[in-house]
Structure formats: C-alpha cells, structure tokens
C-alpha positions as CSV (number, residue, x, y, z in Angstrom):
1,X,0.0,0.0,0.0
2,X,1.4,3.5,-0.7
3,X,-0.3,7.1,0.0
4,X,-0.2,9.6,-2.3
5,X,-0.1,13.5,-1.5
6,X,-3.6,13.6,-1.1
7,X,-6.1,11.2,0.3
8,X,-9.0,10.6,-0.9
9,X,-12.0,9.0,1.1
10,X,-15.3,8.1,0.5
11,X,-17.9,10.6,3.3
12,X,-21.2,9.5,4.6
13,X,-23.4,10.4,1.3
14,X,-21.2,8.1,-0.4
15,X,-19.3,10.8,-3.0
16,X,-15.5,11.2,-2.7
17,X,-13.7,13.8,-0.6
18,X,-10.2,14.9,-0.6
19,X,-9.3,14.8,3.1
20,X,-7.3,18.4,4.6
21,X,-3.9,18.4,4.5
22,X,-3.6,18.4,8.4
23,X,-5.4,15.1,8.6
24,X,-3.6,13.6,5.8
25,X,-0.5,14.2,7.5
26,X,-1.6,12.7,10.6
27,X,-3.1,9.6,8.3
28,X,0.4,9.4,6.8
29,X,1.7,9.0,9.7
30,X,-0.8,6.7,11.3
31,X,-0.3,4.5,8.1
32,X,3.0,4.0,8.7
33,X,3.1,3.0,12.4
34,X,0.5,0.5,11.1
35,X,2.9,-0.9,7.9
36,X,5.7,-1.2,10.9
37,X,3.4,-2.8,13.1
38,X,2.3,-5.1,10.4
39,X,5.9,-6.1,9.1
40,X,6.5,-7.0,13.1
41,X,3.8,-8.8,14.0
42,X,1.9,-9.4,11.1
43,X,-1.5,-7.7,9.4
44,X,-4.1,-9.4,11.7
45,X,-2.4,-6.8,15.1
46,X,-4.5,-4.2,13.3
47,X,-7.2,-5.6,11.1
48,X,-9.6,-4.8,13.4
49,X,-8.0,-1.1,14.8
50,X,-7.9,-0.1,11.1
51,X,-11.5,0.4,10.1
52,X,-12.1,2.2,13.5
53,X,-9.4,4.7,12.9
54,X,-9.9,5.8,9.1
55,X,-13.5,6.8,10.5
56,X,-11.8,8.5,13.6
57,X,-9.9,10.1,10.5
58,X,-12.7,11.0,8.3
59,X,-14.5,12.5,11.5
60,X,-11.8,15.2,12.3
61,X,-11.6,16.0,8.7
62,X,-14.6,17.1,8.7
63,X,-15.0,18.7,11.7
64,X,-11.8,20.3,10.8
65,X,-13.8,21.4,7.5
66,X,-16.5,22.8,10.0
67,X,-14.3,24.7,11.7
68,X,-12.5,26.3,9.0
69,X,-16.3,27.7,7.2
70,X,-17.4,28.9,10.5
71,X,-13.7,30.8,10.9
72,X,-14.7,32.4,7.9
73,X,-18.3,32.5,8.4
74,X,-16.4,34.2,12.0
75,X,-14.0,37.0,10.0
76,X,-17.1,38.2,7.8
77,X,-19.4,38.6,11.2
78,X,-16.4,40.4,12.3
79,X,-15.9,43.0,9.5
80,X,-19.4,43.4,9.4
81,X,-19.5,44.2,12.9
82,X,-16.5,47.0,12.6
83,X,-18.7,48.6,9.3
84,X,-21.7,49.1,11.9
85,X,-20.0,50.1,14.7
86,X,-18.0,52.5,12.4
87,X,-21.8,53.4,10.7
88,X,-22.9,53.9,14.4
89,X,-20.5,56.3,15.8
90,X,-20.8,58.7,12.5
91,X,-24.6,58.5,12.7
92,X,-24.6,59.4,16.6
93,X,-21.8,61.8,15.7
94,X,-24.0,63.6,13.0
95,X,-27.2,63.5,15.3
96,X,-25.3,65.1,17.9
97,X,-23.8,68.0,15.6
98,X,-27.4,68.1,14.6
99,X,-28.9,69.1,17.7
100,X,-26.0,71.1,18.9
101,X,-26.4,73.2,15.7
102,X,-30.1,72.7,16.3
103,X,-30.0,74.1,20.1
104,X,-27.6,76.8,18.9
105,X,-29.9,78.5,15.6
106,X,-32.7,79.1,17.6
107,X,-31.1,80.8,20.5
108,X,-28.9,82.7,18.0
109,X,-31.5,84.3,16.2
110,X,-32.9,85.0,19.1
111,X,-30.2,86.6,20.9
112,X,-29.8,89.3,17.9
113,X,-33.5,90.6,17.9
C-alpha cells in the first residue's frame, strides 16, 4: 500500500472527498506506524484497529472542515460588525452635531433681535 499527497475518502453520502492536509499528514503517519506494526507482528495486530481509525480520521476532517467555514463565516461577522460600529459612531456623531447646531440657531437668532 502506498499514499499519495492527497487522500481521498469516501464521506457518509457516499461521494469522494479529498481529506485536509492536516489530517492527511496525521493519516500518513498513522499508516505508517500501522505498515511497521504489520511487518512485526503481522496484518491481523491491526485488522480490526484499522477500520475504526480511518472513521476517527474522516470525523476530524470534517469537523476540521467545520471549523475552518465557520472561521470564515467568524472573520465576515467580524468585519461586518466594525462597518456598523463604524456606521454607528458617524450617525450618533452627526445627530449630535445636529442638535447642537439645532439648540444653537434658535437661541442665536434670538439673541440678535
């Protein structure tokens, strides 16, 4: 068995998904304690741990994938946020310019009758 750069697995609808690169190291790696483990003691020491941890694999990939859409989902919320709080301060900036100019017409007009 060899790996490539990228691993492909099949996810729970049954299409094919190219796993992150973080996992896939961490698969690489798991997949060749497992080829030195088998050349020790033979393929049956992990016939049974195999199956159990490709889906441990496939799991953090795509919580992993999770994470990384709601980091971005996270950065957008964020910009957003500055826009309004940057809308907000001119707008209460402006009102308040407004009434100051508003409080100070009346009482000048009246002051030079």
């Amino acid at each position: 068995m060899e790996l490539d750069d990228v691993v492909l697995y099949q996810d729970d609808s049954g299409s094919s998904a190219m796993m992150s690169e973080r996992v896939s190291g961490l698969a690489s790696s798991i997949y060749r304690e497992f080829e030195r483990l088998i050349q020790i003691y033979d393929e049956d020491v992990v016939k049974e741990l195999m199956p159990l941890v490709v889906a441990v694999l496939e799991n953090l990939d795509s919580v992993f994938a999770v994470n990384q859409e709601h980091e971005v989902e996270l950065e957008l919320l964020k910009e957003d946020n500055e826009q309004l709080v940057t809308q907000y301060e001119r707008e209460k900036a402006l009102r308040k310019h407004t009434e100051e100019v508003g409080l100070v017409s009346p009482h000048h007009c009246q002051t030079n009758l």
